[in-house]
C-alpha positions as CSV (number, residue, x, y, z in Angstrom):
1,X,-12.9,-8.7,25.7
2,X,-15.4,-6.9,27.7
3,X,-12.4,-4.8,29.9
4,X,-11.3,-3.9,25.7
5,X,-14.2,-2.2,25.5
6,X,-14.4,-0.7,28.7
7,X,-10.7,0.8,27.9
8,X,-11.9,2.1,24.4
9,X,-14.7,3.9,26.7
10,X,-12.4,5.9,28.1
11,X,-11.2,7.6,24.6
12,X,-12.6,11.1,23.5
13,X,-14.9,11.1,20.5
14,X,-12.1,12.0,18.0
15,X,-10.4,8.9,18.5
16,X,-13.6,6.8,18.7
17,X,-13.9,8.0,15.2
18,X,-10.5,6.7,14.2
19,X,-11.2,2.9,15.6
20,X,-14.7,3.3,13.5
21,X,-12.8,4.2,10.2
22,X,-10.2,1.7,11.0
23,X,-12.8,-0.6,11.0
24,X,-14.2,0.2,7.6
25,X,-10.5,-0.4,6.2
26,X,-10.2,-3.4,7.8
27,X,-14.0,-4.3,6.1
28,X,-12.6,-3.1,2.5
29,X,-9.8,-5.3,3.2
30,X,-11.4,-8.1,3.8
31,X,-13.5,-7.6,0.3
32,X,-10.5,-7.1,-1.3
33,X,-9.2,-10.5,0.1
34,X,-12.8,-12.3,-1.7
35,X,-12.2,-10.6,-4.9
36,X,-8.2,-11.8,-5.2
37,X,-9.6,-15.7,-4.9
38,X,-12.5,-14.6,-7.1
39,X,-10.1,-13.0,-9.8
40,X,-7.5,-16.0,-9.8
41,X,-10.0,-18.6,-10.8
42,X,-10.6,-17.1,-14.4
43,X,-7.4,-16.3,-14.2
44,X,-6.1,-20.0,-14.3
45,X,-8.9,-21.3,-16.1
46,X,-7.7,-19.1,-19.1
47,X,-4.5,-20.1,-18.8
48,X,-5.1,-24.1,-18.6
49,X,-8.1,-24.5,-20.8
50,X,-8.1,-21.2,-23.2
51,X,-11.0,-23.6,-25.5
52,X,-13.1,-23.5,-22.8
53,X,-13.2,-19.5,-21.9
54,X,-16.6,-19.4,-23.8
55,X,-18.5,-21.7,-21.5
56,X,-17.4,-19.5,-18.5
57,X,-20.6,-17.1,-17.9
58,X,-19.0,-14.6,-15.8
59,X,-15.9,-14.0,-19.2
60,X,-19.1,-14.0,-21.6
61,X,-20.5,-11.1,-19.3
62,X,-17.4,-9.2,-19.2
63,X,-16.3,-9.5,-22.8
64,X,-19.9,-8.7,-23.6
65,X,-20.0,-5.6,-21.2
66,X,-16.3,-4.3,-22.4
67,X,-16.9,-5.4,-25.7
68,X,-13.9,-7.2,-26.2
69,X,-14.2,-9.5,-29.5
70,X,-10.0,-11.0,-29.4
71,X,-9.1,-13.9,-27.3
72,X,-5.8,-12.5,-26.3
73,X,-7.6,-8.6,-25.5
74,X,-9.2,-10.6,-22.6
75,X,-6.4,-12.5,-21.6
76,X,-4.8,-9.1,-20.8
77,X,-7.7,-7.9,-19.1
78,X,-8.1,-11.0,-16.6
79,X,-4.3,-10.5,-16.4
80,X,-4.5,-6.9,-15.4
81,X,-7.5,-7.3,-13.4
82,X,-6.0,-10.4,-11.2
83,X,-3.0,-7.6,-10.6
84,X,-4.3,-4.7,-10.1
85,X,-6.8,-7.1,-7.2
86,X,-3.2,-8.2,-6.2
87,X,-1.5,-4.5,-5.6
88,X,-4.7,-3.4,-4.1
89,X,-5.4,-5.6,-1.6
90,X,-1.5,-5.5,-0.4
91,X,-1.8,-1.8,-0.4
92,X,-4.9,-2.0,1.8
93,X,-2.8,-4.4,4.2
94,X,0.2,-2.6,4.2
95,X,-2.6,0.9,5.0
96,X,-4.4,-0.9,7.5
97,X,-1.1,-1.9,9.8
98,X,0.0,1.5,9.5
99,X,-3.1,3.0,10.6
100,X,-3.5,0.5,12.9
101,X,0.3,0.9,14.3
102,X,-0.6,4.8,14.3
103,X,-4.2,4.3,16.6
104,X,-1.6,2.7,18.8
105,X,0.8,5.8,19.3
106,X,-2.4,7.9,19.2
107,X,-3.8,6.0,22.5
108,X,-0.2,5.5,24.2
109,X,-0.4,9.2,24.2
110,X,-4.1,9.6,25.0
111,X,-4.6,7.4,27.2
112,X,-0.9,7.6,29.0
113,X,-1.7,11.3,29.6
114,X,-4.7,10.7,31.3
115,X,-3.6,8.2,33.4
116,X,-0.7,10.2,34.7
117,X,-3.1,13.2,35.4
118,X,-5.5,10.5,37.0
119,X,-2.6,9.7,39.3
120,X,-1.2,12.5,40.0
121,X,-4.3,14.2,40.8
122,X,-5.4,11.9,43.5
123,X,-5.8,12.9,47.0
124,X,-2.5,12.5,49.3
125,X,-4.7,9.5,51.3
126,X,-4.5,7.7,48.6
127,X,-0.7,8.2,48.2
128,X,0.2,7.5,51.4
129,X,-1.8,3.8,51.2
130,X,-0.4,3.0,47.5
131,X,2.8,1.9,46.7
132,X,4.6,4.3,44.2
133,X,6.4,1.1,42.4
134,X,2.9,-0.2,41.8
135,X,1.8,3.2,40.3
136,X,5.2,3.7,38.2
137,X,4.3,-0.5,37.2
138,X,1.0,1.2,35.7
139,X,1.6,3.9,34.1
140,X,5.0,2.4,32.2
141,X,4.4,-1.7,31.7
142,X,0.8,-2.3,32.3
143,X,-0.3,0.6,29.9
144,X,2.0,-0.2,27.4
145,X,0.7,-4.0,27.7
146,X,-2.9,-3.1,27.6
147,X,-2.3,-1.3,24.5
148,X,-0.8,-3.9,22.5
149,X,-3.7,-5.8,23.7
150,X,-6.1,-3.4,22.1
151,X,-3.5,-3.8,18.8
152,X,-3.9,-7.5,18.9
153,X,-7.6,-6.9,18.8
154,X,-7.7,-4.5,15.9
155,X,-5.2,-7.5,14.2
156,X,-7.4,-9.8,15.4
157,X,-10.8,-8.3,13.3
158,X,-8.4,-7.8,10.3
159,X,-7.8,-11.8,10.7
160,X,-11.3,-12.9,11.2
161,X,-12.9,-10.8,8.5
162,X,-9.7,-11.7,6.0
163,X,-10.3,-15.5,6.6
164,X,-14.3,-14.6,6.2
165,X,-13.4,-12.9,2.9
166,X,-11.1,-16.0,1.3
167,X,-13.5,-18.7,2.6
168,X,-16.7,-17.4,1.1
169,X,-14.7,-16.8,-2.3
170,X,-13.6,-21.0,-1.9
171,X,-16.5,-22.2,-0.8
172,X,-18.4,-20.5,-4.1
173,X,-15.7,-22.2,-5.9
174,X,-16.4,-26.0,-4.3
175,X,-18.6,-25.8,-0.9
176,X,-17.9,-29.4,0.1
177,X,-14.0,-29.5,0.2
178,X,-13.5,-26.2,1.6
179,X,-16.7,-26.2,4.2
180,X,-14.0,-29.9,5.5
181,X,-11.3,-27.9,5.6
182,X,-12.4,-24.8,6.7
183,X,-14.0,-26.6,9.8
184,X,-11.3,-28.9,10.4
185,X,-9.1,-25.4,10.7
186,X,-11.3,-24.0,13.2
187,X,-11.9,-27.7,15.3
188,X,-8.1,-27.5,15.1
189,X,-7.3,-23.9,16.8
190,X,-10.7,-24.0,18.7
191,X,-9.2,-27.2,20.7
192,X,-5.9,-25.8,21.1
193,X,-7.5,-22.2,22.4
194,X,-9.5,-24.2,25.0
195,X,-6.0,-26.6,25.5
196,X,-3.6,-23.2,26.1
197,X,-6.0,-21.3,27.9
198,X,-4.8,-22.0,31.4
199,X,-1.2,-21.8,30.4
200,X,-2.0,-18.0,28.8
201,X,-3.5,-17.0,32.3
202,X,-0.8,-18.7,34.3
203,X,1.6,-17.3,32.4
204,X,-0.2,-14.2,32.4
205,X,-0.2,-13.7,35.8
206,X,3.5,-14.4,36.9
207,X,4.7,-12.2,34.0
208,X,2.2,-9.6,35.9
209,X,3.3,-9.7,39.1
210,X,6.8,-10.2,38.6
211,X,6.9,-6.9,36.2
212,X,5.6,-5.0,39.4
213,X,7.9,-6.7,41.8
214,X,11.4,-6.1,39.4
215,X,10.2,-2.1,39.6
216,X,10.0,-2.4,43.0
217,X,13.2,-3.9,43.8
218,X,15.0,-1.6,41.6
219,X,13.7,1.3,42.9
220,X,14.1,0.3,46.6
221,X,17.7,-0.5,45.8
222,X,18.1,2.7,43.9
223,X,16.4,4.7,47.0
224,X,18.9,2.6,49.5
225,X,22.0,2.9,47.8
226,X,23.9,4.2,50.4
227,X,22.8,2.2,52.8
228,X,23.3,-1.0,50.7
229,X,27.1,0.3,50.2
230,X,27.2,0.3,54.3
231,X,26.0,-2.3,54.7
232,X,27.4,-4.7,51.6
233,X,24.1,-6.0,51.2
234,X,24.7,-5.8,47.0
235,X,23.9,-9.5,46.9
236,X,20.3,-9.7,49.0
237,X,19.0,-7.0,46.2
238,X,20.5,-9.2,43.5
239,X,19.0,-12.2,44.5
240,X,15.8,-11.1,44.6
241,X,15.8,-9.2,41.1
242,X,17.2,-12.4,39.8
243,X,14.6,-14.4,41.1
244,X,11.7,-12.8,39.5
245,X,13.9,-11.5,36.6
246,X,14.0,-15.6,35.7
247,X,10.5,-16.6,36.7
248,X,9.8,-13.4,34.2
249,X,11.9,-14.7,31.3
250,X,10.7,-18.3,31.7
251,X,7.3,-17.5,31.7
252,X,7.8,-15.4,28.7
253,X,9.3,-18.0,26.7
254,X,7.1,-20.3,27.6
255,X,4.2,-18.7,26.5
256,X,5.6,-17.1,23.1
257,X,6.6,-21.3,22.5
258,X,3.1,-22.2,23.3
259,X,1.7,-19.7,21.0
260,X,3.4,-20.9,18.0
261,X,2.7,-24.3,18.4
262,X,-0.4,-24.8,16.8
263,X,0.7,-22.8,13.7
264,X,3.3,-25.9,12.7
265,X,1.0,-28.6,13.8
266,X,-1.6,-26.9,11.7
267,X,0.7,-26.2,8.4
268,X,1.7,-30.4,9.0
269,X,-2.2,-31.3,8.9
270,X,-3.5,-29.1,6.2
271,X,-0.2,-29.8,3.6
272,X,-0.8,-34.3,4.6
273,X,-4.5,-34.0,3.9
274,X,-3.8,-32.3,0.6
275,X,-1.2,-34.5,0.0
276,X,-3.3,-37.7,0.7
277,X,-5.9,-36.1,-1.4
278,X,-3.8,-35.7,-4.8
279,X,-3.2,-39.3,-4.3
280,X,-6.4,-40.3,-3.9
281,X,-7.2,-38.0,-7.4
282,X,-3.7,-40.3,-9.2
283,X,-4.9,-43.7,-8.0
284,X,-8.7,-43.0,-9.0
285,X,-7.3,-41.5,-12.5
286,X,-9.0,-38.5,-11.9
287,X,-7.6,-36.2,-14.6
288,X,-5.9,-33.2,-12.9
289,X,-6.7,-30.8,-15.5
290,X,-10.4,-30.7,-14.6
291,X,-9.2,-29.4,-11.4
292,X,-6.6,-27.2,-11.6
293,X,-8.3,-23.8,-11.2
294,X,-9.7,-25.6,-8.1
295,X,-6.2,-26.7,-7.0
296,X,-5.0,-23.0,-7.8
297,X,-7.3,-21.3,-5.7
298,X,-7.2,-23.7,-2.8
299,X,-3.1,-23.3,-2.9
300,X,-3.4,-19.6,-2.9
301,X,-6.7,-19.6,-0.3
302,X,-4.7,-22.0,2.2
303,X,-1.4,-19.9,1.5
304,X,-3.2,-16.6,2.9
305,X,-5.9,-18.5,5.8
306,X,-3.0,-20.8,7.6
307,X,-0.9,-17.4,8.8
308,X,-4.2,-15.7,9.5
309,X,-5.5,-18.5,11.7
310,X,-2.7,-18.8,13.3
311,X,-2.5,-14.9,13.6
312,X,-5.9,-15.2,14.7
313,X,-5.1,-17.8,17.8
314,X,-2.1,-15.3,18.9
315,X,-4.0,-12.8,19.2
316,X,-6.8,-14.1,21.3
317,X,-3.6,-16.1,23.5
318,X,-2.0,-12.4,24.1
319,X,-5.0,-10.6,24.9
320,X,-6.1,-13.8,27.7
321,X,-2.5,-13.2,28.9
322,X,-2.4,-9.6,28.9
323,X,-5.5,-9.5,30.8
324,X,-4.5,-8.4,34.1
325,X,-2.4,-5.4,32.5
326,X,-5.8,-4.2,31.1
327,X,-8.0,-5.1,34.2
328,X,-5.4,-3.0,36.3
329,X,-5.5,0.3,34.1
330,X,-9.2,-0.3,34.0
331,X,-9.2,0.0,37.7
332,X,-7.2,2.8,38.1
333,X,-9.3,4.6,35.2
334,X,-12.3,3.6,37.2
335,X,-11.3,4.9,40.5
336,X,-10.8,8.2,39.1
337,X,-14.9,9.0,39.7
338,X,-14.3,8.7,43.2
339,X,-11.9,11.8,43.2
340,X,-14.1,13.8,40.6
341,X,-14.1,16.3,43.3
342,X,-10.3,17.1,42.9
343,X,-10.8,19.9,40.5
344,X,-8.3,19.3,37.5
345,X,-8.6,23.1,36.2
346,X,-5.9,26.0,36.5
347,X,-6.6,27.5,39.4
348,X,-6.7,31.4,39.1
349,X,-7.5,33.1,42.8
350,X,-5.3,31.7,45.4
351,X,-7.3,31.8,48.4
352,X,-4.8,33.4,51.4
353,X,-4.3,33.9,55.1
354,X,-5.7,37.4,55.6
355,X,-7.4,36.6,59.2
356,X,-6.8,33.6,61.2
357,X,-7.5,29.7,61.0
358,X,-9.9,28.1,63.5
359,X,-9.9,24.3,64.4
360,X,-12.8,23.9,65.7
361,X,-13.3,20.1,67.4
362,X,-10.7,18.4,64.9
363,X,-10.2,14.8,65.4
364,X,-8.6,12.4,63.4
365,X,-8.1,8.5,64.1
366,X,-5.4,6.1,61.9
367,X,-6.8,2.6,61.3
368,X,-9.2,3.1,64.8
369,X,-5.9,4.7,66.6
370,X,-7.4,7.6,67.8
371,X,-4.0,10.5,66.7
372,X,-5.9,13.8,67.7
373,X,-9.2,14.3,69.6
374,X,-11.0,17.6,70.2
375,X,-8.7,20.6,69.0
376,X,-9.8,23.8,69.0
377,X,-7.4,26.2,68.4
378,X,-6.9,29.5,66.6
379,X,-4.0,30.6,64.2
380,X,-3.8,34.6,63.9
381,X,-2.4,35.8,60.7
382,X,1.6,36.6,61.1
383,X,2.2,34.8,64.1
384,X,5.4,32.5,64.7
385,X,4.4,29.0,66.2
386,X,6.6,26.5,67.6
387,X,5.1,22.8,67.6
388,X,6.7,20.3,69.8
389,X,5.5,16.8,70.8
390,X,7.2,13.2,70.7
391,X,7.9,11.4,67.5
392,X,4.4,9.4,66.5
393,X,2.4,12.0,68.5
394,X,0.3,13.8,65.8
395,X,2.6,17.1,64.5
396,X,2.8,16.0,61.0
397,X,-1.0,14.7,61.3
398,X,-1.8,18.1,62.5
399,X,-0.2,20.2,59.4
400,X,-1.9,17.6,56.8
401,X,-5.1,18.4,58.5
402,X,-4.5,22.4,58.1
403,X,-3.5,22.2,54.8
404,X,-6.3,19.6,53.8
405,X,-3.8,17.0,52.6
406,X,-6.2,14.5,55.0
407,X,-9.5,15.0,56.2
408,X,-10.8,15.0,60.0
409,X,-12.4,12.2,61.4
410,X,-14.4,15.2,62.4
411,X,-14.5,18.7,62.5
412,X,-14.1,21.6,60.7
413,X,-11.7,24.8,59.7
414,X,-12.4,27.4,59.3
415,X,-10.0,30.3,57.4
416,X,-10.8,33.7,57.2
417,X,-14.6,33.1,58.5
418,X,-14.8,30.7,55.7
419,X,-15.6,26.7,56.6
420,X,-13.0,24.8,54.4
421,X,-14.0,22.1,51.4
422,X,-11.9,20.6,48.8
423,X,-12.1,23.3,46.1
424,X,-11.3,26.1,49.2
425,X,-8.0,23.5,50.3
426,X,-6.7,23.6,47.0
427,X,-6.6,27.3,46.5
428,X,-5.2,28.1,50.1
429,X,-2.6,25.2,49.0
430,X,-0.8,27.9,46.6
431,X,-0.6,30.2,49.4
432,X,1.6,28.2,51.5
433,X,5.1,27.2,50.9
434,X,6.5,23.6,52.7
435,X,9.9,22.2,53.6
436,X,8.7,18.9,54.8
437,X,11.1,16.7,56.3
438,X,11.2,14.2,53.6
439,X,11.8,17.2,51.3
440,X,12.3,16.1,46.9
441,X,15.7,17.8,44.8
442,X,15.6,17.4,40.9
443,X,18.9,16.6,39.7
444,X,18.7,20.0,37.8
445,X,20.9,22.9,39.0
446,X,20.5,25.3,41.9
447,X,18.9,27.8,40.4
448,X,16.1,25.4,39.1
449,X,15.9,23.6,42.0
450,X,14.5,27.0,43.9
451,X,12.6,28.5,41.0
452,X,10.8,25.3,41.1
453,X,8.8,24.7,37.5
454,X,9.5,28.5,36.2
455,X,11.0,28.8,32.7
456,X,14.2,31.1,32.6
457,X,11.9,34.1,31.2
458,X,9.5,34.2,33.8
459,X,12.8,33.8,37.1
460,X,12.9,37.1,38.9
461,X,16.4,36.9,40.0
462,X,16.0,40.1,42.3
463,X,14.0,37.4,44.6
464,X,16.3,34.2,44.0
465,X,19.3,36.2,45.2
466,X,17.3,37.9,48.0
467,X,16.1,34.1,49.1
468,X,19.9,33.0,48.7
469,X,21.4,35.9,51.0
470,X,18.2,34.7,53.6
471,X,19.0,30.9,53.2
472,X,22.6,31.6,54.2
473,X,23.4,30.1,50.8
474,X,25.6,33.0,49.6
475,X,29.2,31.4,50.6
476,X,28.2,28.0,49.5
477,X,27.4,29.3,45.6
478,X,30.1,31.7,45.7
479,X,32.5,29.0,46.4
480,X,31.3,27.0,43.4
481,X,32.7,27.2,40.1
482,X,29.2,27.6,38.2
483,X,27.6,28.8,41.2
484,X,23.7,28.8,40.6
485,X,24.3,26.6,37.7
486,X,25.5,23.8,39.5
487,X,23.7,20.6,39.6
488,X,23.2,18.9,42.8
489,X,22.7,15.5,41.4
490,X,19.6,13.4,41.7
491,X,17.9,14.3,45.0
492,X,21.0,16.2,46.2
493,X,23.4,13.6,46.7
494,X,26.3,16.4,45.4
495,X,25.4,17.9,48.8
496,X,25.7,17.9,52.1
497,X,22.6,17.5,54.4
498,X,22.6,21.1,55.6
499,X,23.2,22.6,52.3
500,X,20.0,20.3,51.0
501,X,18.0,21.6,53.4
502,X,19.0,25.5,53.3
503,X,18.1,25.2,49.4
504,X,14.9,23.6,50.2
505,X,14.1,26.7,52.8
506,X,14.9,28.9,49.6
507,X,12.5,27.2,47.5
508,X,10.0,27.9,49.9
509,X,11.1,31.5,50.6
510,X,11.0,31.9,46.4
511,X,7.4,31.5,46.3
512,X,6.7,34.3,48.7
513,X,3.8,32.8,50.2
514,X,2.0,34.1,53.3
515,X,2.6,31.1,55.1
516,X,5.2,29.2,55.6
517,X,5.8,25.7,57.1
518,X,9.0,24.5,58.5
519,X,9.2,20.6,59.8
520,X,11.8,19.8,60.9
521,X,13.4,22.2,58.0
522,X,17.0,23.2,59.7
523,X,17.4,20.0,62.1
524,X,20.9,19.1,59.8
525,X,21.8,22.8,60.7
526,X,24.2,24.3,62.9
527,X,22.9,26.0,66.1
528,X,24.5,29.4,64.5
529,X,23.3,29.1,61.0
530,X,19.9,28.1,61.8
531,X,19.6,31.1,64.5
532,X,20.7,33.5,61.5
533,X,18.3,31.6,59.2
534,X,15.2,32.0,61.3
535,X,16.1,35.9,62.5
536,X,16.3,36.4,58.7
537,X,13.1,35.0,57.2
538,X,11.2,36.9,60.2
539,X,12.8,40.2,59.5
540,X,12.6,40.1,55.9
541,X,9.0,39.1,56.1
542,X,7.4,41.2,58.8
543,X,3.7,39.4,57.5
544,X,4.0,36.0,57.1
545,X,2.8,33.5,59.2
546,X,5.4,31.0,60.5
547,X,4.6,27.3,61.7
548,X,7.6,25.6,63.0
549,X,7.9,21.6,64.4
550,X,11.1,20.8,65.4
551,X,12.8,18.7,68.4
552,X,15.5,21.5,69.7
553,X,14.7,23.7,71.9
554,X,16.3,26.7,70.9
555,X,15.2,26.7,67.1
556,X,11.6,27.6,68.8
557,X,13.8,30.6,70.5
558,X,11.9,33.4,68.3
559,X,8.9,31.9,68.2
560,X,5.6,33.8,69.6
561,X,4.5,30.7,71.7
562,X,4.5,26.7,71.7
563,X,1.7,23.9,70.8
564,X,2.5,21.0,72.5
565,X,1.0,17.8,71.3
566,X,0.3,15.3,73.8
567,X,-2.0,12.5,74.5
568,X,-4.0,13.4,71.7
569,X,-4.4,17.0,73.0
570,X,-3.2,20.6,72.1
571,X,-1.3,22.3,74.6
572,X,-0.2,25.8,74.6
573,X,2.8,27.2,76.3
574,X,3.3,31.5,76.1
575,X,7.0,31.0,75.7
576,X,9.8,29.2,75.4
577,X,10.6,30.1,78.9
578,X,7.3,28.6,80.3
579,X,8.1,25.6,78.2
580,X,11.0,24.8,79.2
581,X,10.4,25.0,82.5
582,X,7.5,22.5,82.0
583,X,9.6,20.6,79.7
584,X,12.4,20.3,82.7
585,X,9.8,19.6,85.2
586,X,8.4,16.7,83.1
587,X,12.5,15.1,82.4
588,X,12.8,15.3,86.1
């Protein structure tokens, strides 16, 4: 109950407001529930003993009140009364599940909004530790589970007051039957809430985990695809989704059979003591007359508290199971004060290379595996810089550390005379444009693929068909019958690893940043088209600054010098020329 709460915390005032007025309804209802029972009894009593009306205080006081001298006049008016309780209090039920089903959209969107924005805006650390199936398990099942918990516990007040409202209107009626089976009712689901509770947890927890394990799977087998086709490893993938898809499904039966037990056991208790009790009243020729408003009431009182007991003991068996879901949204809700300092608002001034960037005694260590020690290093604005260095030796490190993806172990940077923070990061961030290696296509078209998040009103096609002819992406749209309109399927599987790559490089280009980033950017390239590539993005853009890893030798051919990172060190080489010859040396 207590991780509810902490969840409702995390709603803005506004909706606060809503839970308090759904609340108040659920109140009303409840009253409305105590004054159907109440209006029944002289209801019945009219009908089965009409003689007897006068000795009935609370008739006397309303005939007297509405001054109503004819028998039959206040027959009508119990009659209208008892319906008019009757439509009302369904009215208020059928009101209090829709506001109660409309709170429920209202925090799906609330809270699934902020829990994206809470994920997405966490720091590229924390990405790069957290599995993305466990995120997407989140933000689509867990959420969705946690709020149906916090339905079942708005349901669950509308039960308990409701079955406080009908017993206090029985028990004025006769205090000693109803205060027996009121607390045989509660003995009853109080022992089978303490009996399921381990099942509800059990249960709980393999639906839990086996939710996040079937997203994984699927997505890994999604991301593979091509392999698995290789490969004809269809059935491994199979298996496994099969084997929690089961343990899912059985669990979920299991615990949606437990939770209906104790409503039939119940229903079988409550209709044999009534039973045994009418034939106790025959054989001690008691006169059922005497009792039938009694019997009435109790008939209709039982009708409405068995569903809402057992209501009751769903509810509290969904929200025990559901408690992990909720304890894991929680979390992630929680985290979020760590990364307070990840600014959420619309940046306006994009900080940009007008000077140089200093590293000055950068080191950074993995898990207490030292990756760079001691760089100091300067970056003047529109130089072109080759970075070399074997796989695992720090080059990717090194650009997360410029662009403050990762922090130093220690250190600091310095750009444009100004020592970097996190605010600082995020505004040079829009100055730079990327092509990592592991580089994202929408399955979108493309001409949406390079504009990159710009509606059609705001593309400046001048630019996307300048960053086409630089690309060398002309004779590949040209040769397509919808040309810029053409999708390229989901990540670019329509193309060919080249053609990927050269419409990542025009993304970049697009954005007309002042620096520009290329890992690894034209390795599925020919030697010819990646020459023309690189003479064309330095030509066309006399300013911009140009950082460049790659692994051949002659893709650095126009760069201004080399970085070489080795043994945790920066090493620079004037030229290609110098090296090469160093890099010959070395293979010798």
């Amino acid at each position: 109950m207590i991780k509810i709460f902490e969840l409702i915390s995390y709603l803005n005032k506004n909706t606060k407001r809503k839970l308090i007025f759904i609340f108040l309804v659920i109140f009303i209802n409840s009253l409305l529930e105590f004054m159907t029972i109440g209006a029944m009894v002289p209801f019945i009593s009219f009908v089965s003993n009409p003689e007897k009306i006068s000795e009935i205080e609370l008739l006397k006081r309303t005939s007297d009140f509405f001054n109503i001298q004819q028998t039959n006049e206040l027959f009508l008016f119990i009659s209208f009364a008892f319906l008019i309780t009757i439509f009302l209090s369904g009215f208020i039920k059928i009101f209090s599940l829709k506001i109660i089903n409309d709170f429920s959209a209202t925090l799906k969107i609330e809270l699934g909004k902020k829990l994206y924005k809470e994920i997405l805006y966490r720091d590229y650390e924390y990405h790069l530790n957290t599995n993305s199936s466990q995120l997407i398990s989140t933000q689509i099942q867990q959420l969705d589970s946690s709020l149906s918990v916090i339905s079942e516990f708005m349901l669950l007040s509308l039960s308990i007051l409701s079955i406080l409202g009908i017993t206090i209107s029985l028990l004025i009626i006769d205090f000693r039957i109803v205060f027996f089976i009121i607390t045989l009712s509660s003995l009853f689901y109080l022992i089978a809430s303490i009996s399921t509770k381990k099942y509800s947890v059990i249960y709980g927890k393999i639906i839990f985990e086996t939710r996040k394990t079937i997203i994984r799977i699927v997505q890994e087998s999604l991301g593979f695809i091509r392999q698995i086709i290789l490969d004809d490893s269809h059935d491994f993938f199979i298996k496994e989704y099969d084997k929690n898809n089961i343990q899912n499904s059985l669990a979920g039966t299991k615990s949606a059979t437990i939770a209906q037990i104790p409503r039939y056991l119940m229903e079988s208790l409550i209709l044999s003591v009534l039973v045994m009790s009418i034939m106790f009243m025959y054989f001690s020729g008691i006169d059922f007359n005497n009792y039938l408003t009694k019997i009435g009431a109790f008939i209709l009182g039982l009708q409405k508290l068995l569903p809402l007991f057992q209501k009751t003991f769903t509810n509290v068996y969904s929200i025990r199971q559901e408690k992990l879901s909720i304890s894991s949204v929680v979390q992630l809700l929680k985290e979020a004060k760590k990364y307070k300092n990840n600014s959420r608002d619309k940046l306006v001034n994009i900080f940009k290379l007008k000077t140089n960037i200093i590293f000055e005694n950068i080191s950074f260590s993995y898990k207490e595996n030292k990756v760079l020690e001691n760089i100091n290093f300067c970056i003047k604005r529109g130089e072109v810089i080759g970075i070399v260095g074997k796989t695992g030796s720090g080059k990717s490190t090194f650009i997360d550390i410029l662009l403050g993806l990762i922090k130093p172990s220690s250190g600091n940077i310095y750009i444009n005379g100004k020592r970097m923070d996190a605010n600082l990061f995020r505004r040079f961030r829009l100055s730079v444009s990327s092509v990592p290696q592991d580089y994202f296509l929408l399955d979108r078209t493309i001409e949406e693929n390079i504009v990159f998040g710009k509606t059609k009103s705001k593309i400046d096609y001048s630019l996307l068909n300048k960053v086409v002819n630089i690309s060398m992406l002309r004779d590949l749209i040209n040769s397509l019958r919808d040309g810029l309109k053409t999708f390229v399927g989901e990540n670019g599987v329509k193309l060919s690893g080249g053609q990927k790559q050269r419409l990542a490089i025009a993304r970049a280009l697009y954005k007309e940043h002042s620096l520009l980033i290329l890992d690894e950017a034209t390795s599925s390239v020919d030697s010819e088209t990646e020459k023309n590539i690189l003479e064309n993005i330095i030509n066309n853009n006399p300013k911009i600054t140009v950082l460049m890893i790659a692994h051949r030798l002659q893709t650095l051919q126009n760069c201004d010098y080399i970085l070489e990172i080795k043994n945790k060190k920066l090493i620079k080489y004037q030229n290609i020329s110098e090296y090469k010859s160093k890099y010959e040396t070395n293979k010798k």
